[in-house]
N, C-alpha and C positions, 0 to 999 in steps of 0.2 A: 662678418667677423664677430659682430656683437652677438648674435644668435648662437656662432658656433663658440663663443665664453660661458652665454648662458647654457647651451648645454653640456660642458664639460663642466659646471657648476655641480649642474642636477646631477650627472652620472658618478662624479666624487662624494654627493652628498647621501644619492641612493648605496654607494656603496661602504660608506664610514657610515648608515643606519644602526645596522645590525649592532654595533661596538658602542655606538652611541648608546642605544637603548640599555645596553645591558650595564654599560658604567653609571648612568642614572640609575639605575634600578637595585642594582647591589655596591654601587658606593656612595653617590651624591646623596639618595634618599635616607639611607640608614645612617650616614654619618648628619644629615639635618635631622634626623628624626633624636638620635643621641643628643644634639644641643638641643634642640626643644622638651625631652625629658628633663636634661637635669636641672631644668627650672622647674620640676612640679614634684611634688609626695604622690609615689603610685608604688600600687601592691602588682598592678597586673590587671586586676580583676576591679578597684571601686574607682571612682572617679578622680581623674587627677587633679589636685589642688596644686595652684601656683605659687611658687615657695620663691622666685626671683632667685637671686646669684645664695642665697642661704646655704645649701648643700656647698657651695666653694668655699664660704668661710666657715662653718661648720668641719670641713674638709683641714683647712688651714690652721686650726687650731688644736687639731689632734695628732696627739703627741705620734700614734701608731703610723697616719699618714704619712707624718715629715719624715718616719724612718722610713717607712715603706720607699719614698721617693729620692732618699738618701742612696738607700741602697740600689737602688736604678742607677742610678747616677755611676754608684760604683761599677756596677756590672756593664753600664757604657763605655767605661771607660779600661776596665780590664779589656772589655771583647775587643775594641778600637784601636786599642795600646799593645798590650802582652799578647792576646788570639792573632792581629793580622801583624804583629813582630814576626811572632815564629813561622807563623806560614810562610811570610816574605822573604826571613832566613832560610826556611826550609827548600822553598822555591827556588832561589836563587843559587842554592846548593846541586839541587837536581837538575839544574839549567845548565852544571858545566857536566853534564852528563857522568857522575862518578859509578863505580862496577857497582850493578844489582840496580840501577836507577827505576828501571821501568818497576821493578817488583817492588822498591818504598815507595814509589808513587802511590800504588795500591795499594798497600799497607795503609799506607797515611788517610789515603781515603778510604776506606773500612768501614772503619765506626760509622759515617756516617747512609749509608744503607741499613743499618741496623737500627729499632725502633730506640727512641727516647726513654721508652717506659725498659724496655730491656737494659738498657746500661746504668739508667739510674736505681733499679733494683741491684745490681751487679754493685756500683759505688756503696749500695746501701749495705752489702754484706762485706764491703769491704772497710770499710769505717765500724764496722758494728763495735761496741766496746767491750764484749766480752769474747767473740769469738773470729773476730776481725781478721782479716789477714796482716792488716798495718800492724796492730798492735799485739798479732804472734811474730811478727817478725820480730818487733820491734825488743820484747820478750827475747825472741830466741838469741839477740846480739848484746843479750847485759844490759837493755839502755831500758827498762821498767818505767825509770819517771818520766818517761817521754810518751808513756801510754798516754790516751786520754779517752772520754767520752766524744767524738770530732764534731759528732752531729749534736751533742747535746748540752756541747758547753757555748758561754757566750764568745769565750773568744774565737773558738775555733770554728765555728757553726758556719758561720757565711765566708771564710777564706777557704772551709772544706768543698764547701759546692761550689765556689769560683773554681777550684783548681780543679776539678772531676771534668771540667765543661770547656776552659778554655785551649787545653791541651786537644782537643780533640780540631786540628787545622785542616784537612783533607779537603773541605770546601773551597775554602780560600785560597789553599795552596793551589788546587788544580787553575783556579781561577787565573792566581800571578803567574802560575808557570806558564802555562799557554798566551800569556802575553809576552813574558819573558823570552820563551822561543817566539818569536816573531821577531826578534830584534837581529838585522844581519851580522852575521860573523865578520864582515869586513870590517864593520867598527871596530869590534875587537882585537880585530889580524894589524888594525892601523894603531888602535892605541897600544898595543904590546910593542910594535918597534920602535912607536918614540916612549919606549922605555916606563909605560905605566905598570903598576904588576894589578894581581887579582882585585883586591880592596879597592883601588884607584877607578878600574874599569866597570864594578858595580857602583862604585858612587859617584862616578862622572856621568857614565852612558845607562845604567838598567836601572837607576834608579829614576832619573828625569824624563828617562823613554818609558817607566811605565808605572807613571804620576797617577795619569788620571788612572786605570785601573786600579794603582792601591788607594786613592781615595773615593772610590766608586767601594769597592772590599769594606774600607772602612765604614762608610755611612752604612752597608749592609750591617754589617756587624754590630755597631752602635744601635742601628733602631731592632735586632735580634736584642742586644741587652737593656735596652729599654722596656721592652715588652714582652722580658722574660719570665717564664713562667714554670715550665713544665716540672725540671729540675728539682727547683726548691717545694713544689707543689708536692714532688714524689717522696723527699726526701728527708724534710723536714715540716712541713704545710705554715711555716713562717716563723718557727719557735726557733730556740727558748724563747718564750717571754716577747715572741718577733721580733726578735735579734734577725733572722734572716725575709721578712716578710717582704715584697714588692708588692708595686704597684695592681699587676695581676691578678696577685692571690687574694688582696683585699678586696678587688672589683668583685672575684669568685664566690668570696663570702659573703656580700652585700646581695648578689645574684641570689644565694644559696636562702638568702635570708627577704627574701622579695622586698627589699627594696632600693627596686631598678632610678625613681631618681635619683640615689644615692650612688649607684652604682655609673650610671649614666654620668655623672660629674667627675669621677675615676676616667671612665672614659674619656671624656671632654680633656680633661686635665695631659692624662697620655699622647691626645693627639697633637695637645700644643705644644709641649714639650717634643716631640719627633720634628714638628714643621720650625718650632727653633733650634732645636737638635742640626738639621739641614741646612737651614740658612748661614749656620755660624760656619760648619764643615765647607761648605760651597764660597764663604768668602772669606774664608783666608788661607785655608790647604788646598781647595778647590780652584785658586781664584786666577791663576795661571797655567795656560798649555804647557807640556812636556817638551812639548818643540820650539815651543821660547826659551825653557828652562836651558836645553842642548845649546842651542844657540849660542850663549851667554857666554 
C-alpha cells in the first residue's frame, strides 16, 4: 500500500512538472527578480548599486506618484462599481430573455474583439476639441458652453477616459449572464406564485445565486483598473499636468528612461496593492457562499 502512495506521489508530481516549471520560470522568478531590483540604481547595462527601500520613499514623496496612485485607485473602483453595475444590469436584463436578446448580447460584446488601440483612437477623435463629434453635436443643439477641451482640460481629462472605458461591459456581461442562466426556472416559477414580482426575484434568488461569480467579475475588474494602462497611455500619456497619470504610465516612463530600479519599485508597489486589493474583496464581499446567502 505504502509503495503504491509512493508512486501515485511520483506520477502526480511527474505530471504537475511541466506547469511547475513554467510558473517558476515566468512568475516566481521575475516577480523575485522585480523585488531585488528595486533595492538597487541600475541602467541596464553598469553595475547595480544597492540603494535599500530608497526608491519607496523617494516614490512616497512624490507628489506625481501619489496621483498617479490616486488615480488607480479611482479607476478600481469605477471598473468594480459602475463597469461590473451595468454589466450585472445588463445581464440580468438579458437573462429574462427580452425580443432581439441573442443579437444585444453580441452587440454588447463587440467592442471587446476589437483592438484597444482602435477604439481609443476612435474616443480620441471623438473628444477632439475642435472637430469632435461631442462637441459638433453639442454645437449643433445651441448648448456651445458645454463645448470643452475633454482631453485637455484638468477637470474633464480623467472622467473623459473613465467613461470611454467603462461603458464597454460585454466581458463581464457574458461572464454573469452564463451564470445567471444556470439558475433553474423553478425558483422562479415558485417565487412568482408566492406572489414575489421581478425586482424581488433578482434580489432574493440571482443575486445571492450568483455572488461568488460577481465577486470573481469584480476582483477581475479591479486588478484591470489597477493596472491600467493602455487607454490613458493612448489618449492622453498622463497629462494635463498628470492630472490623468497612473501607475503604469509612470513605470513606462521610468522603463523609457532606464531606470529599471526605479521602475522595478512602481512595480513592487502594484503588486502589493493588487495582493491587498484581493484580500480585502475576498473577506468581506467574498467571505460567504451564495448558498448560505439563499438559505437565509
Amino acid at each position: 500500500m505504502a509503495i503504491k502512495s509512493r508512486m501515485n506521489k511520483f506520477w502526480i508530481l511527474l505530471f504537475l512538472a511541466p506547469i511547475l516549471i513554467l510558473f517558476f520560470a515566468y512568475f516566481v522568478y521575475p516577480l523575485g527578480f522585480i523585488f531585488v531590483t528595486s533595492t538597487v540604481e541600475w541602467n541596464g547595462v553598469s553595475t547595480p548599486k544597492f540603494v535599500g527601500l530608497q526608491h519607496f520613499v523617494n516614490n512616497f514623496q512624490n507628489k506625481t506618484f501619489l496621483l498617479s496612485v490616486r488615480n488607480n485607485f479611482i479607476w478600481l473602483f469605477s471598473n468594480g462599481i459602475l463597469q461590473i453595475g451595468m454589466a450585472a444590469l445588463v445581464a440580468l436584463i438579458l437573462a429574462r430573455r427580452p425580443k432581439f436578446w441573442r443579437s444585444l448580447r453580441t452587440v454588447y460584446f463587440l467592442p471587446n474583439v476589437i483592438s484597444q488601440v482602435a477604439i481609443a483612437m476612435m474616443w480620441a477623435a471623438l473628444y477632439n476639441a475642435e472637430y469632435g463629434a461631442i462637441n459638433q453635436f453639442l454645437v449643433a443643439v445651441g448648448l456651445e458652453q458645454l463645448t470643452h477641451n475633454w482631453l485637455g482640460e484638468f477637470g474633464t481629462a480623467l472622467p473623459a477616459i473613465i467613461v470611454q472605458q467603462i461603458f464597454y461591459i460585454g466581458y463581464f456581461m457574458i461572464i454573469i449572464l452564463a451564470s445567471v442562466m444556470t439558475i433553474p426556472d423553478s425558483l422562479y416559477e415558485a417565487a412568482e406564485i408566492d406572489g414575489a414580482n421581478t425586482i424581488q426575484q433578482e434580489w432574493h434568488i440571482t443575486l445571492p445565486m450568483t455572488k461568488d461569480i460577481l465577486v470573481t467579475a469584480m476582483t477581475l475588474a479591479m486588478a484591470y483598473g489597477l493596472r491600467h494602462f493602455e487607454a490613458t497611455f493612448l489618449l492622453t500619456n498622463g497629462g494635463p499636468a498628470n492630472r490623468t497619470s497612473v501607475l503604469g504610465i509612470l513605470l513606462y516612463k521610468r522603463l523609457s528612461a532606464l531606470k529599471y530600479g526605479q521602475a522595478s519599485s512602481i512595480s513592487t508597489t502594484l503588486v502589493i496593492l493588487g495582493l491587498i486589493m484581493i484580500v480585502v474583496i475576498r473577506s468581506t464581499i467574498g467571505r460567504r457562499s451564495s448558498a448560505s446567502d439563499l438559505t437565509q
